[in-house]
Each structure stands twice: as C-alpha cells, then as structure tokens.
C-alpha positions as CSV (number, residue, x, y, z in Angstrom):
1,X,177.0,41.2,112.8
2,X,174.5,43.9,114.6
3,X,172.4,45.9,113.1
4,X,175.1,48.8,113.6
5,X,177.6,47.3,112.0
6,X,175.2,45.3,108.9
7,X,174.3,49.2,108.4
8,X,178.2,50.7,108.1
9,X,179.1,47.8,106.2
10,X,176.3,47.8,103.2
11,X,178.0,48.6,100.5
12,X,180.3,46.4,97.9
13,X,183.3,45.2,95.8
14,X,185.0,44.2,92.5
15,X,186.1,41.6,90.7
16,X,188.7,41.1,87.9
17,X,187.5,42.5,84.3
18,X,187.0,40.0,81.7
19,X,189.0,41.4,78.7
20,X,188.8,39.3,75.4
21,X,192.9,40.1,75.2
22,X,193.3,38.0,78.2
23,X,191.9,34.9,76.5
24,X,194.5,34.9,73.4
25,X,197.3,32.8,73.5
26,X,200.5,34.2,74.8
27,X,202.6,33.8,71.8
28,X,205.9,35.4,73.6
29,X,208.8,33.5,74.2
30,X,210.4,33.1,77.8
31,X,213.1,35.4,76.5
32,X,210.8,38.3,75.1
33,X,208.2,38.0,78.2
34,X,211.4,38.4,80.5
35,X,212.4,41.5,78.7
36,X,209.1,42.9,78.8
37,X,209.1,42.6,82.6
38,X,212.5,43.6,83.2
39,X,211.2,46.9,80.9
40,X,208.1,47.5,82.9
41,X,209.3,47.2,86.3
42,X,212.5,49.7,85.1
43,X,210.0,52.1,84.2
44,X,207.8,51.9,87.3
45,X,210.8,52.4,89.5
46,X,209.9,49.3,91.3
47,X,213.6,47.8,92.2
48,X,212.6,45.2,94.6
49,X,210.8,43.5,91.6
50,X,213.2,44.5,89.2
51,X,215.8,42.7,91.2
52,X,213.4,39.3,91.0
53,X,213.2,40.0,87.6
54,X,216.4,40.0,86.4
55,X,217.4,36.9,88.4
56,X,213.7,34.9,86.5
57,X,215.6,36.3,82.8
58,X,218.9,35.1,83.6
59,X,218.0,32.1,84.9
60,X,215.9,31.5,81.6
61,X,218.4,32.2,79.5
62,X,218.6,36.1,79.1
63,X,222.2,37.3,78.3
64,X,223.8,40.4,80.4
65,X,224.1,42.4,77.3
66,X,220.4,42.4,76.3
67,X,219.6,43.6,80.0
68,X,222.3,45.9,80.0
69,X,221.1,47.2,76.3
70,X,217.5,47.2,77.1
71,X,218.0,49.4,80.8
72,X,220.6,51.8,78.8
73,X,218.3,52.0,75.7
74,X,215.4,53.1,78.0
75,X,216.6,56.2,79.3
76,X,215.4,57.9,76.5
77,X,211.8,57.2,77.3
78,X,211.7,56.7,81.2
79,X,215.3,59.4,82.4
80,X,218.2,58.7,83.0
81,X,217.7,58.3,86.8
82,X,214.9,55.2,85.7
83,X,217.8,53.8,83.2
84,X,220.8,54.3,86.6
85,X,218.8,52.6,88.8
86,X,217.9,49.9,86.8
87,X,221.9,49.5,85.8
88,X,222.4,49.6,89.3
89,X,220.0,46.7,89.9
90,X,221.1,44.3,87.5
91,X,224.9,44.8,88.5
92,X,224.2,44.0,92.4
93,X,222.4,41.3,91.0
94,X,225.3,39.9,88.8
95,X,227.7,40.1,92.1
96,X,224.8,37.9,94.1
97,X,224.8,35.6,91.4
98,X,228.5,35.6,91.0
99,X,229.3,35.1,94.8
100,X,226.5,31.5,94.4
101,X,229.0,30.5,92.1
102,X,226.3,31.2,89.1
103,X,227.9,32.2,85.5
104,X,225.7,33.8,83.7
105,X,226.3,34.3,80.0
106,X,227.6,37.7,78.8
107,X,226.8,37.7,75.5
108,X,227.7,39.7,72.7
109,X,228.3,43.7,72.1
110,X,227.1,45.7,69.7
111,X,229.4,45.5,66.8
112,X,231.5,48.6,66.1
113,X,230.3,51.2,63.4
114,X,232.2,52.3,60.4
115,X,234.6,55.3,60.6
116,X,232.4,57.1,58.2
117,X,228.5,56.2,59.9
118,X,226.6,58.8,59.4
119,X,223.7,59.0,62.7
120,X,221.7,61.3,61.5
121,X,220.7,60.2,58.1
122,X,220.7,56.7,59.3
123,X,218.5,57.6,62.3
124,X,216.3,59.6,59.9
125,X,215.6,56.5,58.0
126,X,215.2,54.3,60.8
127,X,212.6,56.8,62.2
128,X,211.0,57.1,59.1
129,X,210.5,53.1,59.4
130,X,209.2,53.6,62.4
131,X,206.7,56.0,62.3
132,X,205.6,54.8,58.8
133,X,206.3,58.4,57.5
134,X,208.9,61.2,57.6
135,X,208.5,62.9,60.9
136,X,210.0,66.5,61.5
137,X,209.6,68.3,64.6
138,X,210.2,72.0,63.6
139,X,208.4,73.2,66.7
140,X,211.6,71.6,69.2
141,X,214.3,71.4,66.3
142,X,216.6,70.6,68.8
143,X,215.0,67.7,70.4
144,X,213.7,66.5,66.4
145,X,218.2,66.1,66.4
146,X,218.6,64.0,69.4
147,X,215.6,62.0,68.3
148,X,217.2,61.2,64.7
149,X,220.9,61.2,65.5
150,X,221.2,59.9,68.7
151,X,217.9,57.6,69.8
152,X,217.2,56.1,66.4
153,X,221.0,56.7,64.8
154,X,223.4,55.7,67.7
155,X,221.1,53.7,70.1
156,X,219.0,51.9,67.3
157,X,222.2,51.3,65.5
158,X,223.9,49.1,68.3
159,X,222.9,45.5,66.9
160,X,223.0,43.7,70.2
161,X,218.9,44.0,69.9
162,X,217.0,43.7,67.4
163,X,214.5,46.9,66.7
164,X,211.8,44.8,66.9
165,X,213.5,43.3,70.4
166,X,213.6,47.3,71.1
167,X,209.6,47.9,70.3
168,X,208.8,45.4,72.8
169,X,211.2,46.8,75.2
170,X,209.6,50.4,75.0
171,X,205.9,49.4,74.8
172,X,206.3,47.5,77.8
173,X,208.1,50.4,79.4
174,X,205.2,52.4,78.7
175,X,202.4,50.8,80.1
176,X,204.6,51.0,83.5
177,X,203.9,54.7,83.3
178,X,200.6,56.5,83.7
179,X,200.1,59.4,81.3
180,X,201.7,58.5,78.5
181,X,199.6,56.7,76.5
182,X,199.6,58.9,72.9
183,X,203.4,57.8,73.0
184,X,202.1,54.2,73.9
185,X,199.9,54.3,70.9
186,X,202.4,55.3,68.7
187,X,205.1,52.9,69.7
188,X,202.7,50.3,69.3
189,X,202.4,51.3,65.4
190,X,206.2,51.5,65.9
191,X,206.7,47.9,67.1
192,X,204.0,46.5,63.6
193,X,206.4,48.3,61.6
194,X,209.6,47.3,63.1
195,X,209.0,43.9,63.2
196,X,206.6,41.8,65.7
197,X,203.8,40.6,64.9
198,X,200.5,41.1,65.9
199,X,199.9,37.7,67.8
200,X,203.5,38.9,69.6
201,X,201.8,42.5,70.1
202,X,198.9,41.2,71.3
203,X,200.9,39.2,73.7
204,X,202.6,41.6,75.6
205,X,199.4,42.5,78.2
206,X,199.6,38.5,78.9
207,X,203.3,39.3,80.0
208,X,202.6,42.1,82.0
209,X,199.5,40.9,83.5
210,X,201.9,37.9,84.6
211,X,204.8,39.3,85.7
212,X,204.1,42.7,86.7
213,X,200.6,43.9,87.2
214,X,197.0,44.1,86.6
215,X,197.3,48.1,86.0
216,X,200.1,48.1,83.8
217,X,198.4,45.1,81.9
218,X,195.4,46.9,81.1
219,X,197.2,50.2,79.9
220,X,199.3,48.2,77.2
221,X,195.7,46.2,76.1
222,X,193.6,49.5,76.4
223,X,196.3,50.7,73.9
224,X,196.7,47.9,71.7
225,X,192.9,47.7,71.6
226,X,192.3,51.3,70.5
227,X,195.4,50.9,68.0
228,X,193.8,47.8,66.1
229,X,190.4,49.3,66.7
230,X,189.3,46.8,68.7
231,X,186.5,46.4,71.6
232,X,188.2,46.5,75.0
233,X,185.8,44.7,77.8
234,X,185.8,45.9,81.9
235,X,187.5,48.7,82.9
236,X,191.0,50.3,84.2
237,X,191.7,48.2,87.8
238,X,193.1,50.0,90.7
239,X,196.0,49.2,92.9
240,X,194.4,48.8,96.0
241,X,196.3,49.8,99.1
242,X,193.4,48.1,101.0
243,X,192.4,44.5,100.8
244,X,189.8,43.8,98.7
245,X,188.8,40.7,101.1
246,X,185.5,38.3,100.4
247,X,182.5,38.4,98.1
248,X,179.9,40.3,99.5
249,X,177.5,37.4,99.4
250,X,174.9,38.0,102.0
251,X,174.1,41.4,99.9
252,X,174.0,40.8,96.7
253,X,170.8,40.8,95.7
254,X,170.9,44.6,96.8
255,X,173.8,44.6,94.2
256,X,173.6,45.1,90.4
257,X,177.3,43.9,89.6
258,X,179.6,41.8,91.7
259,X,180.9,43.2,95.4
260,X,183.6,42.0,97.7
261,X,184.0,43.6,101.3
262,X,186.8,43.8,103.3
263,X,186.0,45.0,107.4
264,X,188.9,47.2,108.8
265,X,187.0,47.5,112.1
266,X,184.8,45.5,113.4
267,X,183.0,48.3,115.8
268,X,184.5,47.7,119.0
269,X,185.7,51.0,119.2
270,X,181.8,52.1,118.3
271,X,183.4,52.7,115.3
272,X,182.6,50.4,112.1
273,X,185.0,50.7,109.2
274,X,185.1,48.8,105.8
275,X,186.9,48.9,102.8
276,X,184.3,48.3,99.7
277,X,185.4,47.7,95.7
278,X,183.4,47.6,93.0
279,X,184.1,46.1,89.6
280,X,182.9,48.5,86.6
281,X,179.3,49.3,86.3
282,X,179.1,47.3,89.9
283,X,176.2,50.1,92.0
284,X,174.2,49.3,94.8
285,X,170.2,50.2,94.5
286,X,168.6,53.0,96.3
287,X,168.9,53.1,100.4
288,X,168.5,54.9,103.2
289,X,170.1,54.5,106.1
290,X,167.8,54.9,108.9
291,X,169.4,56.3,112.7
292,X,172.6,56.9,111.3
293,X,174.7,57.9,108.5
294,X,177.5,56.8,106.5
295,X,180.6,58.5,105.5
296,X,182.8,57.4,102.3
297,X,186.1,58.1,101.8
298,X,187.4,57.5,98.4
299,X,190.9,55.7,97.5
300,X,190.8,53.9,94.2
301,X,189.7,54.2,90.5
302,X,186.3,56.3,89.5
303,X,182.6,56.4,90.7
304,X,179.5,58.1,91.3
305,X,176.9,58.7,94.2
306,X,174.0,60.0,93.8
307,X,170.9,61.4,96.2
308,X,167.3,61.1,95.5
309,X,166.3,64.1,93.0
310,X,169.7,65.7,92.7
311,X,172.5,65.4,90.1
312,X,174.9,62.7,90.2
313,X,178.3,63.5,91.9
314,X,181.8,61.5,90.3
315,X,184.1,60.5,92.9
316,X,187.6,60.3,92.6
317,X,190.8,59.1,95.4
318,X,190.2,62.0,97.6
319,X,186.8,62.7,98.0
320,X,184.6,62.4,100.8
321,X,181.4,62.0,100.8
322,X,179.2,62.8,104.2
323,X,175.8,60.8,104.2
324,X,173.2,62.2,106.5
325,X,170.6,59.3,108.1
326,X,167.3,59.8,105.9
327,X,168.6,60.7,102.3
328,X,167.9,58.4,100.0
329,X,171.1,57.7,97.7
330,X,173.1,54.8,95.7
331,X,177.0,54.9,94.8
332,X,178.7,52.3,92.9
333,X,181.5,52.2,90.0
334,X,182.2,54.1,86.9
335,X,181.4,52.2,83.5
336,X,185.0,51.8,82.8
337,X,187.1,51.5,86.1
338,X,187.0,49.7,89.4
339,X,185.7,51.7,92.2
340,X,186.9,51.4,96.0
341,X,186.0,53.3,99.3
342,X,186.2,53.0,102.8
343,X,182.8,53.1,104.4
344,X,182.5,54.2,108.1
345,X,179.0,53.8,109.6
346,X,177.9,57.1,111.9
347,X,176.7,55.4,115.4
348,X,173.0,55.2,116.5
349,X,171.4,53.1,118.3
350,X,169.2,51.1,116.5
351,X,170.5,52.0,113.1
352,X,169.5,49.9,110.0
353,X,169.8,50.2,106.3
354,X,166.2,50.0,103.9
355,X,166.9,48.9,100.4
356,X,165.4,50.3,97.8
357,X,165.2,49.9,94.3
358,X,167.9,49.0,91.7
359,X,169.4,52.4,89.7
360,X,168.3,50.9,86.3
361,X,170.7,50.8,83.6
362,X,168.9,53.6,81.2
363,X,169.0,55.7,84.9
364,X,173.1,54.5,85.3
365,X,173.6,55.3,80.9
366,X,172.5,58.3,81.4
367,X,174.8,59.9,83.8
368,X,177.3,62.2,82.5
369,X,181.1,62.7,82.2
C-alpha cells in the first residue's frame, strides 16, 4: 500500500458487542423460536425471509393455524398491510409446498364463542391482566373501545394461541420495528404477566439474533434489559450496507478499541476509498494528515470527530465531514452504538498520516450528548 493510500485508509472498524444476554441459554422451543421469527420478519416487511421462514416452522412442526393466527393477530400492532402481506406469504408458500407433494398439518381453529360473549368486558379483564392494572384511555375513547373489545375481547379470545403464545408473538414483532420501544417495554411486562417466563423472555433476543438479525436482537435485549433493570453491555449495531471486511491489524496500536477496514477503491482512479466501522467506544488517537486531507462520509450508527481545541461534533448517516491536511483531529464511535464511514483520502503527492496521542477515556467521558 503507498503512502497515498496508508493515508486515506487510516481509520477503523467494529466488532460484534458482547452482551451478557447473549450468553444465557436459549430456553425457547423450536416451535416458539419459529414464531418469533415468523413475527419479526412480518413486522420488518422483509418477505423474502419471511417466505424462508415459514417453510423452517413448518418443517419443524408449526401448524397453518398458528401462522395464520399469529400474521392476522399482528395487524393490530404492525397494519394491516404488514398482516396482508404476511397472509399472502405464507399462502404462496402452502401452494409451493403442496405442488412437492408436502402436507403440512392444519391444525385446529379457534373454538366458537357463546351466543351471549360479551368482548368488551371480557377484553377489559384480559387487558387488565395484561397491563397488571385497569387501563382507560379517556384521551382516544374510541381507540380505548377497539383496544378492549376487539384486540383483547375478539382476537385474545380465539383460543388457537395461547396469550402467552401471543406475548411472544408481539414482542418479537416489536423489535422488528424501530421507534417503538415504550410499546416494547410494556409488552414485555405484558408477556411476565400473561404467562412466559423469564428464562423464555430472556430467550427471545437468542431467537432473533439467530433467525433474523443483529439489530432487531439488540432492540428486544435493550428492552428486556431496561425492563428487569438490568446492565446491557456494547452498543445498538448497524446494518451495514457496506462490508465491514478484515481487522484493521497493521493499525491498531493507533486504535483504542477494535477496527476492521473494508477498501472500496484501491486508488487507481487517484482516488482511495474505504469503508471504516467501529465497535462502541472504538476511536482512533490524535492525527494529522500531512499533504492531504480526508473526507468522511457517514452511513451507519453514531459517532464523534473532534479537532484539536474545538468542541466535539456527533455524527450521524448523513453527515460529511471535510478534513483539511494540517488539523489535528480523532473520530471514532459513540459509547453505545457501532460507528461506520466511508473515508476518501484527498490526493497529494507525498501524503502521510502522523499519529498522535490516544483521546484518553476521562477526555472520550466527557463528551456530551
């Protein structure tokens, strides 16, 4: 590598965050893991994998009727157009399966209800389960109805699923979504008090980290673990669009944190381009880069740069930072979230990078927002 190129590529990567959660036993069973996948992917719109799901649940022993009642049951918390689609999945995957000569079980219906059931009153009290106390909502009492007579009366009342098989369903639905998470938290209360326990709770980011995703893993754990008021380790991962590609070895020691690099273009076009992710806390020490400057562009999780004697800048997908040659800086990860860029080294002859020293952690600590 030239000195060009050693000077656009000088900055570094992430690696997976080391979460106590991910070291309990996955008390799930094949059935409940399957459901919690089929629920995620449902929720995240992602049909490809929902297709690839279905097929793993029914081959493991998951009846149509729990899909079917877990993809209807969900458009009250992901739409209806969510809840379609995902209907819509699992019947073209029945006729794939069908036309392999595969016969899958059905399974059974929800029973019928009595002549005189009463949804509302019985959705109240399920609710009230639930929630572990009488909940009104007199600001929307419209929407407090539907919740009570039709979600936890008429949907809650077909006994195809358990409500506990229901919890699971929802929480893992949830952490499919971004910007949800005070409903997360609550269902997570919901699914204690309806039935599963708190090994099977505990489980569920195991599920999700398996069979769907590292992001949607750490929402449900970042959840759980502020519901049980528990310590959560790392930070929130992204989902790169770049490869991550190898540990940044050869720089390392310029590193405080671990750093992988991935080069995009190698410089033949005068051009060097890299894509750089850094695992939380991850920074690079002081440097200057001497000829030439750098440019980042950011397009994953949270972090900072910084130049000598000014205020700390936080860097979210979007932002681009212009480096002039000369200025002393660092940039690196936020405390709690993987950081990526793309780094394009300015040309000049002769360029180089001088390393400086390490941005201590009372300096890091200190840094605000």
């Amino acid at each position: 590598m030239n000195k060009l190129m050693a000077a656009a590529f000088l900055t570094a990567a992430a690696c997976h965050p080391a979460n106590a959660q991910q070291n309990m036993e996955n008390v799930l069973n094949p059935r409940q893991q399957n459901m919690a996948a089929i629920a995620c992917l449902e929720a995240k719109g992602d049909l490809e994998n929902l297709s690839k799901a279905i097929h793993a649940g029914l081959d493991e022993g998951l009846e149509v009727n729990e899909i079917k009642e877990a993809l209807s049951q969900l458009y009250a918390y992901t739409g209806f157009p969510r809840s379609l689609n995902g209907l819509g999945t699992l019947r073209q995957v029945l006729a794939e399966r069908r036309e392999k000569g595969v016969e899958d079980r059905e399974g059974k219906d929800a029973d019928s209800l009595p002549a005189d059931y009463d949804a509302l009153k019985n959705g109240t009290a399920v609710q009230t389960r639930l929630t572990g106390a009488a909940f009104d909502y007199t600001f929307a009492p419209a929407t407090d109805y539907y919740l009570k007579a039709h979600l936890f009366g008429d949907i809650f009342a077909r006994n195809n699923l358990t409500f506990a098989d229901r919890e699971l369903v929802t929480v893992s639905a949830l952490s499919g979504l971004r910007g949800v998470e005070p409903q997360l938290k609550a269902h997570i209360h919901g699914a204690k008090n309806m039935g599963m326990t708190d090994a099977e709770i505990h489980s569920i980011p195991a599920a999700l980290r398996q069979k769907v995703g590292e992001a949607e893993a750490y929402r449900a754990e970042k959840a759980i673990a502020e519901v049980y008021g528990e310590e959560l380790s790392g930070g929130e991962p992204i989902e790169p669009v770049f490869p991550r590609g190898e540990p940044n070895a050869a720089y390392a020691k310029y590193f405080i944190g671990n750093s992988y690099l991935a080069t995009l273009a190698t410089g033949e076009g005068r051009l060097p381009v890299a894509n750089v992710t850094f695992e939380p806390r991850c920074r690079n020490n002081w440097h200057i880069h001497h000829g030439g400057g750098q440019i980042l562009v950011c397009v994953a999780g949270r972090g900072w740069y910084q130049e000598w004697g000014k205020p700390a800048r936080k860097l979210r997908p979007g932002d681009v930072v212009d480096i002039p040659a000369e200025v002393k800086h660092w940039h690196g990860a936020a405390a709690d979230s993987w950081f990526q860029h793309i780094a394009i080294g300015v040309p000049a002859e002769g360029a180089s990078a001088e390393w400086l020293e390490a941005v201590t952690d009372e300096e890091y600590d200190g840094l605000q927002g």
